[in-house]
N, C-alpha and C positions, 0 to 999 in steps of 0.2 A: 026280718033280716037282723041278725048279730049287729053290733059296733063293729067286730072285728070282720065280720065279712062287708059289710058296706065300706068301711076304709080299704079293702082289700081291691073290691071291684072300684074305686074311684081313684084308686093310687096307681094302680097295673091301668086304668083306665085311662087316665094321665098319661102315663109313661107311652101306650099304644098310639095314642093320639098324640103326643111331640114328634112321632118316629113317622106318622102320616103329613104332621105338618112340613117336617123337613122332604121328604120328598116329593111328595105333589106340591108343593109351593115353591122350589128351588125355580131362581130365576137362570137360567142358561146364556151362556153368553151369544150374544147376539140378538135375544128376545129384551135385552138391557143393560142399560149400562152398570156393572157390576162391581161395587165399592167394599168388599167384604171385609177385607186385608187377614183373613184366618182367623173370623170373630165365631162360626157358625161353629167350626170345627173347637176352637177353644171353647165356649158355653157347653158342648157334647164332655170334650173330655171332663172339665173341672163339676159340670153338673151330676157325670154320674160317680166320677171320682171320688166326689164330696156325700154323694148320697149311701155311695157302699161303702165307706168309711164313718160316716156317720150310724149306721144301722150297724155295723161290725162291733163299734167301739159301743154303743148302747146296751147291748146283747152280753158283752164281756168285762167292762171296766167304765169305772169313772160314777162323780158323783150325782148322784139323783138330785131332784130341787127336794131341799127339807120336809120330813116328814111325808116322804112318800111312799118307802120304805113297804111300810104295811098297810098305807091309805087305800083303799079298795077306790071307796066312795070319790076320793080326789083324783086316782090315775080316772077314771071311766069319763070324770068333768074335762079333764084335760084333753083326753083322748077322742070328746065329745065335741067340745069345741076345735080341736084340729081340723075331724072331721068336715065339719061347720065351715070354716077356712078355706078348706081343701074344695068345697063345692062349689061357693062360692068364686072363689076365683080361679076354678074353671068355665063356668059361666062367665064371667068378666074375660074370659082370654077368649074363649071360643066366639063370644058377642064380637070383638074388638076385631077378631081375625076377617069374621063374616061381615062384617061391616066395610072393612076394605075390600073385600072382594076379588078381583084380579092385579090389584096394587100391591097385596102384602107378598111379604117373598121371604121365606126362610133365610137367605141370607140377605146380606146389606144391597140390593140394589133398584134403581128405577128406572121404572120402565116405561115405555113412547107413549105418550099421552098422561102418563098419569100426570095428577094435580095434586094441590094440598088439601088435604082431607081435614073438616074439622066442622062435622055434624056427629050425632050419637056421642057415643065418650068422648069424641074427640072435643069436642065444647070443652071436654074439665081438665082431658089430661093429653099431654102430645102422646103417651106411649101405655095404652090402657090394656093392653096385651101384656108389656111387662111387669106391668103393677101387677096381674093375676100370676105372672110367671113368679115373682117376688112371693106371693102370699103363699104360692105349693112350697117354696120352700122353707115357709115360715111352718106351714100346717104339718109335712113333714120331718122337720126340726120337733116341734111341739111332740109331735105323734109317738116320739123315741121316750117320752120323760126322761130327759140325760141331759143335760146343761152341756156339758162339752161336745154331743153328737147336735142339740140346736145349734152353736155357735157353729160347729164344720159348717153343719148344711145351709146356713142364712149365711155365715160370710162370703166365703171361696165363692158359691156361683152369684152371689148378690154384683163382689167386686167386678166378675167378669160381666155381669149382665150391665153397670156402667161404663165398665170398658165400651161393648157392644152398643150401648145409647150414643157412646163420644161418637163413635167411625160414624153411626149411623146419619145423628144427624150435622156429621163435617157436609156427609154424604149429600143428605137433603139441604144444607145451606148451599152447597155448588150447584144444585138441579134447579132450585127455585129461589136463589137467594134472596132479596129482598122482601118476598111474598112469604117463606119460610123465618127469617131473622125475625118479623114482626109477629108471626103465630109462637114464638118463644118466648117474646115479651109478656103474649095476652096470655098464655096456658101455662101451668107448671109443668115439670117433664112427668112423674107418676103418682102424685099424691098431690088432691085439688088443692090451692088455695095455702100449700104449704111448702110443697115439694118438685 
């Protein structure tokens, strides 16, 4: 298999897979209490807004990183490592998902019985789903070689994806407060030990 068809199948792979988590995971109202405030709906617009502008402007305009020009050997490294990226935390998002189990919910809410979760990733990170959501659009960004299509595609859905952490976990300090306040103490929110 190509470079360019294995990114091809892992990127649409991606993409098919966000669109099964949003729907078979949506929590309904009345199945939970549901704290979204139009965070599911804002991540969709500025995610894909930011990805088809990012790959427009890659295609058409703007500067390469130096020397890439004619680099064969250096896009295919770069291209390579996206790749790398791109698989990686999918597996890190798909783990995180299936580890929650009937708790996780495409949009911001909880649900009757659920608890605090904090075995598997959850030991290192409170939100180890979006740390892989983070890194597609890092490996994505990468994938353009365009310094101005990385920066669309890691900013605009990065800012939104902290927006979407704040509601979340206002959300989870009202469901569990005290039992949740001290798991933000002991865990970073997506990046171990630092972040």
């Amino acid at each position: 298999m190509s470079l360019s068809t294995a990114w091809t199948v892992f990127f649409y792979g991606w993409l098919v897979t966000e669109i099964y988590v949003a729907i078979a995971t949506r929590t309904r109202k009345g199945a939970g209490k549901v704290s979204d405030r139009g965070t599911m709906l804002l991540l969709w617009l500025v995610i894909f807004g930011s990805i088809t502008a990012g790959l427009a402007i890659s295609g058409t305009w703007g500067p390469n990183p130096p020397g890439l020009q004619n680099a064969h050997t250096i896009k295919t490294a770069i291209k390579t490592v996206a790749l790398v990226i791109l698989i990686f935390a999918l597996v890190l998002r798909w783990v995180s998902i299936i580890s929650l189990g009937k708790s996780f919910s495409a949009n911001v809410a909880v649900r009757e019985k659920q608890t605090v979760y904090k075995k598997g990733l959850y030991r290192w990170v409170r939100h180890p789903s979006y740390t892989g959501l983070g890194l597609c659009f890092v490996a994505t960004g990468l994938h353009t070689l365009n310094w101005i299509s990385l920066a669309i595609i890691v900013v605009f859905p990065s800012a939104a994806l902290l927006y979407r952490i704040h509601v979340e976990e206002t959300a989870l300090r009202e469901a569990f407060g005290d039992e949740y306040v001290n798991y933000i103490r002991e865990t970073k929110r997506l990046i171990p030990g630092i972040f």
